[in-house]
N, C-alpha and C positions, 0 to 999 in steps of 0.2 A: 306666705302661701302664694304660687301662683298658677293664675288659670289660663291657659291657652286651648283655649276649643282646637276641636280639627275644623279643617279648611279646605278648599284645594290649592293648589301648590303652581301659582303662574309664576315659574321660571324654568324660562324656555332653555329645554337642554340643558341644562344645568344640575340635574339629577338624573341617577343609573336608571330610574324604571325611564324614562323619557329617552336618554340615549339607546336603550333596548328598544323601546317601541318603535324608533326613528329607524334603529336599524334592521330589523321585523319588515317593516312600514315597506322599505324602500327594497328589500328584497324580495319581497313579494308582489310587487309592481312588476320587480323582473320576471318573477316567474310568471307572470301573467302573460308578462308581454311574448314571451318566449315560448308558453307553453301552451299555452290558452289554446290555439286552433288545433290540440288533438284531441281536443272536448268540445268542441265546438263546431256547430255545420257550417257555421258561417264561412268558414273559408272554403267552400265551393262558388262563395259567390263572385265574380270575373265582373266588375266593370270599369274593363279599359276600355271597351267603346262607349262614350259619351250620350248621356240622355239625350241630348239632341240632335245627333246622329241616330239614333234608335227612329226617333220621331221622325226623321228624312226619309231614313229608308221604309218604314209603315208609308206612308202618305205620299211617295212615290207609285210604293205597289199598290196602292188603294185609287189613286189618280189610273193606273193606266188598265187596269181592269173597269172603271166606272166612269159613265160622261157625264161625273158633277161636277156643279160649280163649287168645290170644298171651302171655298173662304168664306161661304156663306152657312156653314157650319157651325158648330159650338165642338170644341175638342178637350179632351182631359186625357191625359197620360200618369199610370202608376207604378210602382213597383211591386211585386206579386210573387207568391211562392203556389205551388201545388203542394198543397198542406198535405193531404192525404197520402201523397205518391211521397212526399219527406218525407213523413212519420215510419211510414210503412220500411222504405227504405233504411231509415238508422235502425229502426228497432230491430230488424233481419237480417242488418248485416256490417250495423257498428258504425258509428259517425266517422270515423277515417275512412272505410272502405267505400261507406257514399258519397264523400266527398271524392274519392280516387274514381267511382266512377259516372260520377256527374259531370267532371272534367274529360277525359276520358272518352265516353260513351256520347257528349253531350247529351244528357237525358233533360228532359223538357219538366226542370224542377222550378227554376228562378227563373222569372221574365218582366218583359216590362208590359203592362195591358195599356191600348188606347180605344179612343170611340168617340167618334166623329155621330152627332144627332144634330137634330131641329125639334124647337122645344113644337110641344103638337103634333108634330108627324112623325108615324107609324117607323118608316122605313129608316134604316138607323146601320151605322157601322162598327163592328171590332174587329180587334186586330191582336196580337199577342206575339212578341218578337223578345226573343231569346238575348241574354245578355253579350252573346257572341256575335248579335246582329242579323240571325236566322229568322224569317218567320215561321212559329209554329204553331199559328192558328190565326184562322180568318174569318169572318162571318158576316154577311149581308143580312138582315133582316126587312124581307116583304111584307106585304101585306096579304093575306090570304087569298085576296080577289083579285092577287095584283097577276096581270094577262104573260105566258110564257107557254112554250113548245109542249108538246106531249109526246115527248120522246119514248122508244122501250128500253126496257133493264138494261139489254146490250149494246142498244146506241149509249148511255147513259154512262156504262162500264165505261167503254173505249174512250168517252171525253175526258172523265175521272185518272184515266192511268197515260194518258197523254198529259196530262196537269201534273200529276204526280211527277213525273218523269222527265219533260220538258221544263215546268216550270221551277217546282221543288229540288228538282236532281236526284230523287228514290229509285234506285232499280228495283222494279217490282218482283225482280226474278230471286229478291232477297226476301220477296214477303210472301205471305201465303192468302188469297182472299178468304173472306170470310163471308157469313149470312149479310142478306141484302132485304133491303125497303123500300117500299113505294107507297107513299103519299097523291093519291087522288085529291088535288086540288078544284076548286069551281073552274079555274080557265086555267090551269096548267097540271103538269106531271111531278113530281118530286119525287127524286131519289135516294135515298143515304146507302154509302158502300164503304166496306170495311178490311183491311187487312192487318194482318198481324206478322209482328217480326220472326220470322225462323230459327234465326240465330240466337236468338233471347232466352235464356230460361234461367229463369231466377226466385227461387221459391212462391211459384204457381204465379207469376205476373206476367203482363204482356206487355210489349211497346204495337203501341197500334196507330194507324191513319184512317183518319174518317174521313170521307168527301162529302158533302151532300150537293145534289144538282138540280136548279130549280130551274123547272120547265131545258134550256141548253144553255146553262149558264153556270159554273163552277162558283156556287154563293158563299159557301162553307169547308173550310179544311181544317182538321189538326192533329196532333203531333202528341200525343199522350201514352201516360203510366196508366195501363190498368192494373190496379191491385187485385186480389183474389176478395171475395167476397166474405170468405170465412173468417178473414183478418178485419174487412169492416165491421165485421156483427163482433167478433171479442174488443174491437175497439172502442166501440159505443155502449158496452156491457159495461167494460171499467172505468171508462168515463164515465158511465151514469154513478158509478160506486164511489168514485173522485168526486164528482160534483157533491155528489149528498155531505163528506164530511168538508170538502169546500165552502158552500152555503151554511152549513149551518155554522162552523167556527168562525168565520169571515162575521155572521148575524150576534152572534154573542161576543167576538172582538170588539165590533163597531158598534152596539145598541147598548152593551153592558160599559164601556167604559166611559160610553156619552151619559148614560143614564148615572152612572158613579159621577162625574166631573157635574152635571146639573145638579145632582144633589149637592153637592159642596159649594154649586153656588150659590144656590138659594138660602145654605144655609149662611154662608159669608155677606150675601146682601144682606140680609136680614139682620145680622148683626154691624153692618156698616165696614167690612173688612173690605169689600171690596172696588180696587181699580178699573174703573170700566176700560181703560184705553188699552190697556196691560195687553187685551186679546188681539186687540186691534191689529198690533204690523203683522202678526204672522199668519192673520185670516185675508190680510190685505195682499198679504205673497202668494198666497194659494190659488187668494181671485183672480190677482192680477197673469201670474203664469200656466193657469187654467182658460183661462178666455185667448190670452195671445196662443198659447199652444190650437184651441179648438179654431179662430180663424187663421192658424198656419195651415192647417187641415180643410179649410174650406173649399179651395180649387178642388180639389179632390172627390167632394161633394159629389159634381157635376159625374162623377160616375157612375153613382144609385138615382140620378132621377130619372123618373119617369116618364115617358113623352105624352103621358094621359094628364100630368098635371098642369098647373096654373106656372109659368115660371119663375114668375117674380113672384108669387104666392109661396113658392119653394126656395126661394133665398129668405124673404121676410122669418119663415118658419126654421131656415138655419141659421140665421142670426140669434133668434129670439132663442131657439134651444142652446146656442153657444152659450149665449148670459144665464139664462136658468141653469145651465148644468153647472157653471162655474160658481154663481151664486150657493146653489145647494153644496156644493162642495166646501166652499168655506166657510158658511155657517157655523158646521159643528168644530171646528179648526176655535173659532171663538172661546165656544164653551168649553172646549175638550180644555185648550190654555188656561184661563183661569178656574176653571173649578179644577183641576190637574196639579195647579201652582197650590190653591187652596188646601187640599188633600196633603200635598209635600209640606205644606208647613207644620200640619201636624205629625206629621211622622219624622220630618227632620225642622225640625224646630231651630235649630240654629246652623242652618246652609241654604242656598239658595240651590235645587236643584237642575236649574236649567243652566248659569252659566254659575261658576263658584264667581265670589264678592269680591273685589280687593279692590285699595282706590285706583291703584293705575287700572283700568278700567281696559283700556287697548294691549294691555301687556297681558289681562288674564284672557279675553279674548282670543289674543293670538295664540296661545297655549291652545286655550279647550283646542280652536279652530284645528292647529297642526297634528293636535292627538288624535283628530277627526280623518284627518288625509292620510295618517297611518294605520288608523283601523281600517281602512278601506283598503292597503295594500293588501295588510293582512288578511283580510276577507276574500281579496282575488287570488291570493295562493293557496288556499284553506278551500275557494271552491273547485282550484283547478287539479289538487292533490286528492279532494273528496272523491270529485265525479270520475277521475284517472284511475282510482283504486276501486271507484263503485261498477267499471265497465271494463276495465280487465281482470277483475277479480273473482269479483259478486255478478257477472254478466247484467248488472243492472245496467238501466239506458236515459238520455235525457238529451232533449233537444237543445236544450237552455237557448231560446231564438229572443229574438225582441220584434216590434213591428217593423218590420223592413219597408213596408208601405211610406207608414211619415215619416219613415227618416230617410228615405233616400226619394221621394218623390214630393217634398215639399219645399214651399219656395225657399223656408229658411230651415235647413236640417236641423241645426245646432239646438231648435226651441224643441224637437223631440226630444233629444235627449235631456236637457234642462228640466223639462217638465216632470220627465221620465224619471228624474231625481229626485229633485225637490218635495214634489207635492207629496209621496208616497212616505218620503222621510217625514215632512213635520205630521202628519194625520198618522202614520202608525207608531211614530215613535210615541207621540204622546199617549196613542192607548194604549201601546201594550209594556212599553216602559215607564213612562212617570204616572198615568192614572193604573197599571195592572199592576204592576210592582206595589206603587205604594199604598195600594185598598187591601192587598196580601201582608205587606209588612203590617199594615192599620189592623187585620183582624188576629193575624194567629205571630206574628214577629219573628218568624220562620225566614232567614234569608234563602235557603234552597231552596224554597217550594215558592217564597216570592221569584225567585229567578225559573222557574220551570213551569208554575203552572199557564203563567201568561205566554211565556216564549213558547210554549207546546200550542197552546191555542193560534199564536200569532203564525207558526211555522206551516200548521195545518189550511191554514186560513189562505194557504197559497199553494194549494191542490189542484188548482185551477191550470196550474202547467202541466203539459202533457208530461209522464214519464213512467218507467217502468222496473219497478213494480211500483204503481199506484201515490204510494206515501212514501217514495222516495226522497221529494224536495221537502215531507214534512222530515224527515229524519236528519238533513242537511242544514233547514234553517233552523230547527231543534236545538242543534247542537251548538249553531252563530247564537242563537238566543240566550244559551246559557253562560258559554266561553266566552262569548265578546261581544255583542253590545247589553248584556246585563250586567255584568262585572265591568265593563268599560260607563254603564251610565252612574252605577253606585258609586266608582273609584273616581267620574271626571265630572258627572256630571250631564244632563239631555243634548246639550249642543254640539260636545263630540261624539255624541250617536248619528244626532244628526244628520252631521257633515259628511259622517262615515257611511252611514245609509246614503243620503246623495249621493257623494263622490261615487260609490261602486253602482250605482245603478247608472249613472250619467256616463261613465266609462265606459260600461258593456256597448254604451250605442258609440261614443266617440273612438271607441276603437276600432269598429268597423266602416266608420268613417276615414280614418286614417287609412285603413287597405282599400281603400275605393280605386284608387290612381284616377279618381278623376279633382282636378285642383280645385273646385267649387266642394265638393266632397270631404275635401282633405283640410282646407282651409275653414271648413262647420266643423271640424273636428277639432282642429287647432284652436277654434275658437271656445267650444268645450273645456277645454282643459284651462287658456287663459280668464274663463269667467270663474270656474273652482279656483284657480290660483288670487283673482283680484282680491280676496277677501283679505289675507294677507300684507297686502300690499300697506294699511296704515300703521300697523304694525312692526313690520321691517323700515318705514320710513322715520318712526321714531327712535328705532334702533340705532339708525346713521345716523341722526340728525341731532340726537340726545342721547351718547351712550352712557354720560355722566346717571344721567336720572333715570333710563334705564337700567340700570345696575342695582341702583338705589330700591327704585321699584321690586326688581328683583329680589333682592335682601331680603325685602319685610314681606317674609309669607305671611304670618299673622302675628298681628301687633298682640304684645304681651296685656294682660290683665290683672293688676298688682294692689295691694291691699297700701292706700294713700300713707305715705310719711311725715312729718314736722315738713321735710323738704320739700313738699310738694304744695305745700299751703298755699303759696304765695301765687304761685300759677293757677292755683284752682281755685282762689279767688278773683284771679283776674276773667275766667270764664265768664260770659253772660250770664247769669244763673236764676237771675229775675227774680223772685221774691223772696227766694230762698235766703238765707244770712249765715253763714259760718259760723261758727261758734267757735270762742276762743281757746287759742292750746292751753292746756293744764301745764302749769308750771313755766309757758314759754316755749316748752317745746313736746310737749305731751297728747296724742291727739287724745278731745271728750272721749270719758268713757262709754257715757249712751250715743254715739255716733257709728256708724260704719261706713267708708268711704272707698268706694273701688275705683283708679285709675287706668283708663286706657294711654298707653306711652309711646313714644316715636322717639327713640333712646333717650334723652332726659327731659324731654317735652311732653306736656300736658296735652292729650288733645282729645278726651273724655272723662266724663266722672257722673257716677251715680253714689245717692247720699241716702243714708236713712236712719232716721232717728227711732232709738230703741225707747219705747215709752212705759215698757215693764218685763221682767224677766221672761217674757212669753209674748210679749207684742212689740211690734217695731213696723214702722209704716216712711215708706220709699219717697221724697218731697220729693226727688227730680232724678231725671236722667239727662246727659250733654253731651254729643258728638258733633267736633266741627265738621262743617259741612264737607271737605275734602273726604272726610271718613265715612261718612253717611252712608245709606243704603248700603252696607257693608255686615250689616247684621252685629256692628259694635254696641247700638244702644240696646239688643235683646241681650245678648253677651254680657253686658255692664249689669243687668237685673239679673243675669242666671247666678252669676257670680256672687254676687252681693245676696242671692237670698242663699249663697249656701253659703256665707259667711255668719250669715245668723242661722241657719240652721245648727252651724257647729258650736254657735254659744248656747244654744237651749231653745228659741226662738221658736214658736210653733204657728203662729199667727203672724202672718204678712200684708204687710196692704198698702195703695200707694195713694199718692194726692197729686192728681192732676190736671190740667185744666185741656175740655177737649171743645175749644170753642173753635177748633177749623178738621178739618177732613182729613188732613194728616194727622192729625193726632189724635182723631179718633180710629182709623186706620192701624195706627202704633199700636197703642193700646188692647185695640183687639185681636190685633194679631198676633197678643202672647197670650192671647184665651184668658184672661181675668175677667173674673164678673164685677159688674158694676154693682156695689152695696150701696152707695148712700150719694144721690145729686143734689145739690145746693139752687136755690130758690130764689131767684132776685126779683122782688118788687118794681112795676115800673117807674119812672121817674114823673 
């Protein structure tokens, strides 16, 4: 009789489903690359004029309007979108045709915002300059008291459309003015004046320029999308209706699967099963790229503070929330991993479900890893053929954006998207794949509704994107949760989820890096893609460098488990086996008839054996189990006992039991981790 559990299967390319998936994998990267920007707004965005170019020209025109000393300033510069004036725009008139006329029309959607303060004082500057290098909004900020002209409306007018005119380059005789304000200041006049574009009609919106003139001084200008009003109120209707099943599945993802994975552990500490370090690297990834992402974003900072605060009070308090937030975030990363491990063991009892076992260790690795970088192609073709056929078809709509803030305004681009990856792959794969799947296979052993009820929750739980209608991205990640990363984590295993979750979120950002044209830009992009490829790399280097024992490697998906022979005595007494004693062959060549002896083999070599002695028609009790170390943590020595007890199952055997000695933490570990109760401990008197 022989027993070969399933396994997973590290050999790279070397079977049909794996060259399918490679070539899936690698064609759907194409289409991504290819197709992606007529799903996406992103390609309205234009920067081939250089952020510090942008920066010259603001702080030029801010210098020759103002007799400050600006180097004694604090400045910060971002990258910025007109969320509202986007939305409105895809959703009215389709992500291609905004993109055509964002370009086009330059409409004042993408830009870069700056703001020149002194921490304390009141008076303060912004500035908003267009990716083309236009400025399209300006703003001095006084202080109420602060001394200026008391000009009338008409003086006021004629300054405002000389500024326009002169300065901007507006013919006014294209715009139409509109309603007008004055502001009665303590010691000045203030005016706001308003026109709107003529030529413009576009489902009830306006392109409009506002001045405001404080006391005779042009303080304020911009350059904006006024949406219709009726579009903001259904906007904030279905987002309130988005947010509600956002919040609350997001609360039952993230509370229910932490509360599943703690209870598994309390139960595993308590019976001694568990590894504390186990949780350790992957809470230690989340902190560690959590905290460097949050102080890549710290310049940034300096854009929401307040001139009313403490300054150095206001770093101190963004530091200290950096580490708390990144702290609180991989906390449950700990417990989600081991109690999640905990949970998989009894449902898969013989597999490791985060990476499959085998001894070449770097060879299974490199497998899961590459079936990871192919589900993520696949995932970029599968969204860009979803959303293509959801908005020429189904007139459904979807912004799919990322933050364009940290990734193009931060010192090190690359760490947005990294972050943007990572962190979101290990904290949801573990809840909604290894702790949601396997609390679902643990109650009802129902593989569909294991694969559906969590992915439905997991997909909903990301309503929080804008899109149209409503639970459209739940219906999109619904479908990824069932087809491929639930069937991809059953068939590979948590780590090509993963990777796969990384890889496609890290791309979305390192792609629009790559269209940047600007080479700081291009080169965080590039470097995106060579930090997903390094993984790799030990991998392919044992490939070249050993292809003999790679190969080898390769070979043995899973080592046989075979019922011991005369032939085999002699090796499997040369095993350690410590107090255990063979018993001799019957006849010379006969194995005992009360013995059962199951061999793990590496083609005619010994390099496992579990023994157990039958001590009556209906009892039989296990001395030992033996895996050399090479083989180890392989799930061969639970393998060696399954095996073996269903070898006396099939002589009659109804009662099993074993003897062994748990005087270190690995072996008491062992032991528990194949759920045996402990019947009877042995008493030693002291000396």
């Amino acid at each position: 009789m022989l027993f070969q559990p399933h396994q997973g299967y590290p050999m790279l390319l070397r079977s049909n489903l794996d060259r399918l998936l490679t070539c899936l994998g690698i064609v759907g990267f194409i289409i991504a690359i290819l197709f992606s920007q007529q799903v996406s707004p992103s390609a309205a965005i234009d920067l081939n004029v250089p952020r510090q170019t942008i920066y010259q020209t603001a702080e030029t025109y801010l210098k020759s309007h103002n007799q400050h000393n600006f180097s004694q300033y604090q400045s910060v510069q971002r990258f910025s979108e007109d969320w509202m004036a986007s939305v409105y725009l895809q959703q009215t008139q389709g992500i291609a045709e905004t993109n055509r006329l964002i370009k086009e029309k330059n409409l004042p959607i993408y830009h870069w915002d700056l703001r020149w303060f002194k921490p304390s004082q009141q008076e303060e500057f912004y500035m908003s300059v267009a990716t083309t290098g236009d400025i399209i909004s300006y703003q001095h900020i006084l202080p109420e008291t602060a001394a200026g002209a008391e000009l009338s409306l008409d003086a006021a007018k004629a300054i405002a459309a000389a500024y326009l005119e002169n300065e901007q380059g507006w013919s006014l005789a294209e715009w139409e003015a509109l309603d007008n304000s004055t502001i009665q200041r303590p010691n000045r006049t203030d005016h706001t004046l308003q026109w709107k574009r003529r030529d413009w009609s576009l489902e009830g919106s306006e392109l409009r320029l506002t001045v405001r003139v404080q006391g005779d001084k042009v303080d304020s200008y911009s350059y904006w999308l006024k949406i219709p009003e009726a579009f903001g109120r259904q906007y904030r209707k279905t987002r309130n209706l988005a947010r509600f099943f956002y919040v609350n599945t997001s609360s039952i993802l993230f509370n229910g699967s932490l509360g599943v994975a703690c209870l598994f552990y309390l139960i595993a500490l308590a019976r001694g099963q568990i590894n504390w370090r186990s949780g350790l690297i992957p809470a230690l990834i989340v902190l560690t790229f959590t905290l460097l992402s949050q102080w890549n974003t710290l310049p940034l900072a300096k854009y929401y503070y307040s001139t009313t605060e403490n300054y150095y009070l206001f770093w101190v308090q963004a530091g200290f929330d950096s580490l708390y937030n990144a702290v609180v975030r991989a906390m449950p990363i700990y417990f989600l991993w081991i109690g999640g491990q905990q949970l998989a063991k009894r449902v898969w009892p013989q597999q490791d479900m985060i990476l499959p076992r085998h001894p070449h260790r770097i060879a299974a690795f490199t497998q899961a890893y590459w079936r990871g970088l192919m589900l993520a192609g696949i995932r970029m073709a599968y969204l860009v053929v979803f959303y293509f056929i959801a908005t020429h078809v189904f007139q459904a709509w979807s912004p799919m954006g990322v933050d364009y803030s940290n990734l193009f305004s931060t010192p090190l681009p690359f760490m947005s998207s990294l972050r943007g990856g990572i962190v979101p792959a290990i904290s949801e794969e573990l809840e909604a794949r290894l702790v949601g799947i396997g609390i679902i296979l643990l109650i009802c052993r129902h593989r569909w509704l294991a694969l559906l009820i969590p992915g439905v929750i997991w997909a909903f739980a990301h309503l929080g994107y804008v899109t149209e209608p409503f639970y459209l991205r739940g219906i999109e990640l619904s479908l990824s949760a069932v087809f491929l990363y639930g069937l991809f984590f059953l068939r590979f295993g948590l780590l090509t989820t993963m990777v796969g979750h990384c890889t496609y979120n890290s791309l979305l950002g390192a792609m629009l890096l790559l269209r940047a044209q600007d080479t700081y830009l291009v080169g965080s992009g590039l470097l995106v893609i060579a930090i997903l490829l390094l993984p790799l790399g030990p991998g392919l280097w044992c490939r070249w460098r050993q292809p003999k024992e790679w190969r080898t490697a390769l070979q043995q998906n899973r080592l046989p488990l075979v019922p011991a022979t005369a032939a085999d005595y002699e090796q499997i007494g040369s095993l350690p086996l410590g107090t255990v004693t063979l018993p001799p062959l019957s006849d010379g060549h006969v194995l005992p008839a009360d013995y059962e002896i199951m061999c793990l083999k590496v083609s005619d070599s010994v390099v496992g054996v579990s023994i157990a002695q039958v001590e009556s028609s209906t009892q039989a009790v296990i001395q030992m189990v033996y895996v050399s170390p090479k083989y180890r943590r392989c799930y061969y020595g639970s393998q060696l006992i399954e095996a073996l007890v269903q070898r006396l199952r099939a002589r009659g055997v109804v009662q099993v039991g074993a003897i062994a000695k748990t005087t270190t933490t690995q072996h008491k570990q062992f032991w528990a981790n194949q759920h045996w109760r402990t019947m009877h401990t042995v008493l030693q008197a002291r000396s």
